[in-house]
Every structure is written in structure tokens, then in C-alpha cells.
C-alpha positions in Angstrom: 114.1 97.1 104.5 111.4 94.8 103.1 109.9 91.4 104.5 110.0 88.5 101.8 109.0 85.4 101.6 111.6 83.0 99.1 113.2 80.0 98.4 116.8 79.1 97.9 118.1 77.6 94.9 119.7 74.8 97.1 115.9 74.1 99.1 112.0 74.0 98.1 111.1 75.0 101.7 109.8 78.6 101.4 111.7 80.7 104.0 111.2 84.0 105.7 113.3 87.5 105.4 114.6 90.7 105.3 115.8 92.2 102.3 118.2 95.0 102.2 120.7 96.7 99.7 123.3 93.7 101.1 121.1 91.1 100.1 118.5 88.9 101.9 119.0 87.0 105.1 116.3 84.3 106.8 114.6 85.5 110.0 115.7 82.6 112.3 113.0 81.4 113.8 110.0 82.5 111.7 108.6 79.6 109.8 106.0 81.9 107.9 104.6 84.9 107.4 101.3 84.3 108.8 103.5 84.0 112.6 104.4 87.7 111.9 100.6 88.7 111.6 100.0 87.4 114.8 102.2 90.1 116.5 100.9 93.7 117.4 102.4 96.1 115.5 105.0 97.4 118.3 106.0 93.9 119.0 106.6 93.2 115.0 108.5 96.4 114.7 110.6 95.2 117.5 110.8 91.7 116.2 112.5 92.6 113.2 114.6 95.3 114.8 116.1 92.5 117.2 116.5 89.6 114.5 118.1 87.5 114.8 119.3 87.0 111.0 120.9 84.3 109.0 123.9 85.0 106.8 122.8 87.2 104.0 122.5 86.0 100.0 122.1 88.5 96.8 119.1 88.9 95.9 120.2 87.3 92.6 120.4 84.0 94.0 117.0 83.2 95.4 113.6 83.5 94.5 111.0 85.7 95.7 107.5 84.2 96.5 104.1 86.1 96.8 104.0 87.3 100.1 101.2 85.4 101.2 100.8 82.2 103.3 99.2 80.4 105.7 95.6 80.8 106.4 96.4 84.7 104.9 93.3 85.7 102.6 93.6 88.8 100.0 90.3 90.9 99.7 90.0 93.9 97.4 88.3 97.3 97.5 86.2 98.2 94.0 85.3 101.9 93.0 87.7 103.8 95.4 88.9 105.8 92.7 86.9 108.0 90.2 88.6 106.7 87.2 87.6 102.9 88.2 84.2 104.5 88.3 84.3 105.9 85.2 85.8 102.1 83.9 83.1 100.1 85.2 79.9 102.4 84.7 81.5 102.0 80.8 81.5 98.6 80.9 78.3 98.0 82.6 75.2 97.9 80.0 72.5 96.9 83.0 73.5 98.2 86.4 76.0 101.4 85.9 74.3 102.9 88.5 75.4 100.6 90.8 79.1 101.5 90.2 77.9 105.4 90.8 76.2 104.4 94.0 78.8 103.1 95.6 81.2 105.3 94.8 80.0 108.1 97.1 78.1 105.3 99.6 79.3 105.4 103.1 80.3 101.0 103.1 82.9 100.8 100.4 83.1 97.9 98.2 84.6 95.1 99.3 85.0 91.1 97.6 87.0 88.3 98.4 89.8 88.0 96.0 92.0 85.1 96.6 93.3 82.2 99.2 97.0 82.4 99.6 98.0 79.4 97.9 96.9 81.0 95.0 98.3 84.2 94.7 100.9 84.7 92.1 104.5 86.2 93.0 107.0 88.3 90.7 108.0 87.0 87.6 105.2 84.3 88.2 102.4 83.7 85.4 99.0 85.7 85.4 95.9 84.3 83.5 93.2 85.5 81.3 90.3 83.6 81.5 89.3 81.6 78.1 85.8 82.4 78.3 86.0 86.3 78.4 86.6 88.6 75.7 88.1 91.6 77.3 91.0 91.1 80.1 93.2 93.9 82.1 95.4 94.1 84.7 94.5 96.7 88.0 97.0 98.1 89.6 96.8 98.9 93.2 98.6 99.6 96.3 97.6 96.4 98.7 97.9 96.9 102.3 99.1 93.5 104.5 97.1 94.1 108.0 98.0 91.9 111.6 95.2 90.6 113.6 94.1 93.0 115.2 93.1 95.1 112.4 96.4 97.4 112.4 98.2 98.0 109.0 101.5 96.9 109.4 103.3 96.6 105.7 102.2 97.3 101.7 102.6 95.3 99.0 101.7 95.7 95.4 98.7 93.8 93.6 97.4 93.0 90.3 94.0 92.1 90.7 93.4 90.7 87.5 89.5 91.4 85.7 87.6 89.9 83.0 85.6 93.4 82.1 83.3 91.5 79.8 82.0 89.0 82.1 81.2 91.9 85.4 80.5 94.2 82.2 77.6 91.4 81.4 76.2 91.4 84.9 77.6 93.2 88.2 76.9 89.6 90.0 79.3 88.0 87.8 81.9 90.0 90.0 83.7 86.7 91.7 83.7 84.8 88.1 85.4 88.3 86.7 87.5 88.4 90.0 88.5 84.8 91.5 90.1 82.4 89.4 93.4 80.7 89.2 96.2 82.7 87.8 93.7 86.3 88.8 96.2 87.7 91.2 99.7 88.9 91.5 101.6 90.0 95.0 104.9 91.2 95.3 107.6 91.4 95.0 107.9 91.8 98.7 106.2 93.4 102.0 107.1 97.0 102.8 106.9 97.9 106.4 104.3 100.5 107.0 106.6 102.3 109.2 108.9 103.0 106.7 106.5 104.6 104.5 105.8 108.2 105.2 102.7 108.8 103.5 101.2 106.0 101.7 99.0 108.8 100.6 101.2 110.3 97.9 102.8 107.3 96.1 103.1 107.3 92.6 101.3 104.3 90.7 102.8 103.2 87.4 102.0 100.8 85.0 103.1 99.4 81.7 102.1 96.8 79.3 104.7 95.2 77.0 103.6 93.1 73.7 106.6 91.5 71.9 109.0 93.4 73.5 107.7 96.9 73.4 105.1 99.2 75.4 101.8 99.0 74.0 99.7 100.6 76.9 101.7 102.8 80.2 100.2 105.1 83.0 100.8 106.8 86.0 98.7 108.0 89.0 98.9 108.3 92.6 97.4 107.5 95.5 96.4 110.9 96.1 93.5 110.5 94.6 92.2 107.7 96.9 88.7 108.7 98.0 88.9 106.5 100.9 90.5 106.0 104.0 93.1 103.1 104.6 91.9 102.8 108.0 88.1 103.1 106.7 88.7 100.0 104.3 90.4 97.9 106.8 87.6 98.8 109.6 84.8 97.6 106.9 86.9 94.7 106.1 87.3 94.0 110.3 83.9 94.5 110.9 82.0 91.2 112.5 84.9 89.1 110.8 88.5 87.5 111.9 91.5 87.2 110.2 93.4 84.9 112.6 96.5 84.8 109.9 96.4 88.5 109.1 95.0 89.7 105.6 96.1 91.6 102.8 93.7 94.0 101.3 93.6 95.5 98.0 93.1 99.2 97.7 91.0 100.0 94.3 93.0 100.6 91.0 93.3 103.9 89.4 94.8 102.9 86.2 92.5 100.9 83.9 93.7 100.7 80.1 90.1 102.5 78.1 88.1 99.8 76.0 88.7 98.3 73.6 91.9 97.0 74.9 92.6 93.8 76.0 95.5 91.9 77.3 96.8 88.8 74.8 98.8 85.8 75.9 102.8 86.8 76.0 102.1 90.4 77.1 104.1 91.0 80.6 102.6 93.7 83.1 105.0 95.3 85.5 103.4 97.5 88.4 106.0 100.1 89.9 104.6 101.8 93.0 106.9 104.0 94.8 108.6 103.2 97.6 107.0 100.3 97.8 108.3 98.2 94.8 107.8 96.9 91.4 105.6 93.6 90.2 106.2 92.0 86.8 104.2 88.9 85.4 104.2 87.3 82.1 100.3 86.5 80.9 98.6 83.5 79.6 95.5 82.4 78.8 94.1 79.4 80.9 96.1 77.2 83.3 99.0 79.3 84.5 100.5 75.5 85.1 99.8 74.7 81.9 99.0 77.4 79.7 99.7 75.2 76.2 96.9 72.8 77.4 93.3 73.2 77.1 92.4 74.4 80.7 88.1 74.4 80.0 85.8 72.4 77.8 84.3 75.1 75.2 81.2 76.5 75.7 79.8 75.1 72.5 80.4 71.5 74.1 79.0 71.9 77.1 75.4 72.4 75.2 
């Protein structure tokens, strides 16, 4: 069972389900997601036990939204594996040490990542920014936590990154990392009951360029030097999330320099049990992405 958030093809009005090898039915009564995250975990288990549904679609015949809404933030978590490390002391010409440092510190790294609004869902468009020379996707296992702090579903992310720009200078991190068109969600929420250890899923990714891989890998969570429950209890700490929050774990699969994403490449993120996310890429206004989105830098001299 998964919990998504679509539309119909007959209405604009997002909805809320359950999705299932028989298809997807609305859970009557549940105007948004953000009412779920309100719940305690027991009383959200037995919420969706109970229903009750609506008469159930193929999946074929709606689309799926990111799973995000209402006043529902996304954070991420930076450094939590040794191979992001490794990424980001390479990138950094100024402050690697920083990256080392927090590696093996006790507060883990932590950044506000996007409003929900913003988020893109599967099949939705991703953006490189125009003013960065070196762009990859990060993909990581994001958990969607209630309230009160408990983790009640996963989801996959792509947290999008300009490496040049928090290559230049670590406190370029939000310019790097918030931007329109910087993050993916999807392609639904699994519930964290029905996960058995999200400790041992397999992480796949795969860049395609004109119809053909040009960069894959695979990982697992396994190698996860933190603690779910450690991030979320940082994240918790003298702060409210009245709407729930989803939280991005760290990625543990970042293509080596020089590679760089291009307009037209797709990324699709497969993590098991959970599900798969794939987004076409543009450069500038997802919206828009054959007009101009910023003035150049030359003419703003």
C-alpha cells in the first residue's frame, strides 16, 4: 500500500489515496496530506486500515503529484554518508574541512530545502540553475515525519545541487540548494510500517542522455552513518512542524567530477521497496524552460 497524492484526468483538485496492485482509490474525507500528519502514528495506521475508500482507478489514468502539501516543508541532511564526504571535500577549494568536521560531529547537518508548493512530483521537470557550471542529481531516501516527531512513511528525493556554486563557498549552500525546479518527491508515500528495515534498502540511480545510460549506481542505506531517529530529533529540536515534514536523508550516490547534468537528460531514482522517481531536466524555469529565466551576469554589471 502507498499514500499518494493525484489528480484525475476529469478534475484539477488534487485528491488524496491509497494505491494498491488494483489501482488507486480517494480517501474519503481527507482533503490533504498535511490532515494525515496531524494524526499520531497508531491513529494514522488505523485511519487508513478503516478507510473509508472511493471506487478504485488504474493507476494509468490519473496523475501522481509530489507528496507534499499544505504548510509541509522538506529539509535535508548533508554528509551522512562517506561518499558525500568524499564529494564535497572534492569540490570544496576553501573550507573542505568543514565537510570532514561534520561528518563525525555529534549535530548532523541539516538545511531547509524546499516549501511544498515547490517540490516537483514524478515525471515532473527538474532544473539546473543557469548560473552554475557543474549540476547533479542526489539521491536519497526521504522520510515524511507527523507532528509529533514520529516517522510515519518514506518517500524518495532528488535534492538537486549546483557543486560549483557550494564548491565556491560552503555559505553558498541555500543558492546551491533552494531554487525552483531543485527538488523532486515521489512517486508516492510508503508507510513506515510496511517497511522492515529502512536500513538495508538498495539505492539506484541512473542518468539517461538521448535515450541511453550515460552515468548508473547503486548503494544502500546500509551505509548510513546516522540514525533516522537522530536526524528527525535534530530536526525536532526547539522547532514545530504543525503540517508534518519530510526530511531528506543524505545521498550516497554522487556522479565523480567532471560530470554534469545537460538539459534533456532524465534521472530516475529506484529505491527499494519504497519506489522509483523519474524527472526530465532543464535548465532555468521548469515552467518555461525555452525562455530566458535570469538576466546574465554580464548585464547585471
Amino acid at each position: 500500500m502507498n499514500i499518494v497524492r493525484y489528480r484525475t484526468r476529469h478534475s484539477a483538485e488534487p485528491r488524496v489515496g491509497l494505491h494498491d496492485v488494483e489501482g488507486v482509490a480517494e480517501l474519503v474525507g481527507v482533503a490533504s496530506l498535511a490532515e494525515l500528519w496531524a494524526l499520531p502514528l497508531a491513529q494514522l495506521r488505523a485511519r487508513l486500515a478503516d478507510g473509508p475508500l472511493g471506487d478504485r482507478v488504474p493507476l494509468s489514468e490519473v496523475d501522481l503529484l509530489a507528496p507534499v502539501d499544505g504548510r509541509t516543508e522538506v529539509w535535508g541532511a548533508g554528509v551522512t554518508y562517506e561518499s558525500s564526504r568524499e564529494a564535497r571535500v572534492e569540490e570544496s577549494e576553501q573550507a573542505a574541512t568543514v565537510y570532514e568536521l561534520v561528518y563525525d560531529a555529534e549535530r548532523p547537518e541539516l538545511f531547509f530545502k524546499s516549501v511544498g508548493w515547490r517540490a516537483v512530483g514524478p515525471g515532473g521537470r527538474l532544473s539546473i540553475r543557469p548560473d552554475s557550471a557543474v549540476d547533479v542529481p542526489e539521491p536519497e531516501l526521504a522520510l515524511v515525519v507527523n507532528r509529533l516527531g514520529e516517522i510515519v512513511g518514506y518517500t524518495v528525493c532528488n535534492d538537486m545541487s549546483s557543486r560549483s556554486i557550494e564548491g565556491e563557498n560552503p555559505l553558498y549552500l541555500p543558492q546551491a540548494k533552494i531554487y525552483f525546479g531543485g527538488c523532486g518527491l515521489g512517486p508516492w508515500i510508503r508507510p513506515a510500517w510496511e517497511i522492515d528495515d529502512p536500513y538495508s534498502l538498495t539505492i539506484g540511480m541512473t542518468i539517461h542522455r538521448d535515450g541511453s545510460p550515460v552515468w548508473s549506481g547503486e548503494t544502500s542505506t546500509a551505509r548510513l552513518r546516522r540514525r533516522l531517529d537522530a536526524l528527525v530529533w535534530y530536526l525536532m529540536r526547539n522547532d514545530v512542524h504543525p503540517d508534518g515534514v519530510v526530511l531528506s536523508t543524505g545521498t550516497c550516490l554522487v556522479p565523480p567530477s567532471p560530470f554534469t547534468l545537460a538539459p534533456g537528460d532524465v534521472v530516475e531514482i529506484g529505491i527499494g521497496d519504497v519506489g522509483t522517481l523519474r524527472n526530465p531536466i532543464v535548465r532555468g524555469n521548469p515552467d518555461d524552460p525555452d525562455s530566458p529565466a535570469f538576466p546574465t551576469e554580464t548585464s547585471l554589471r
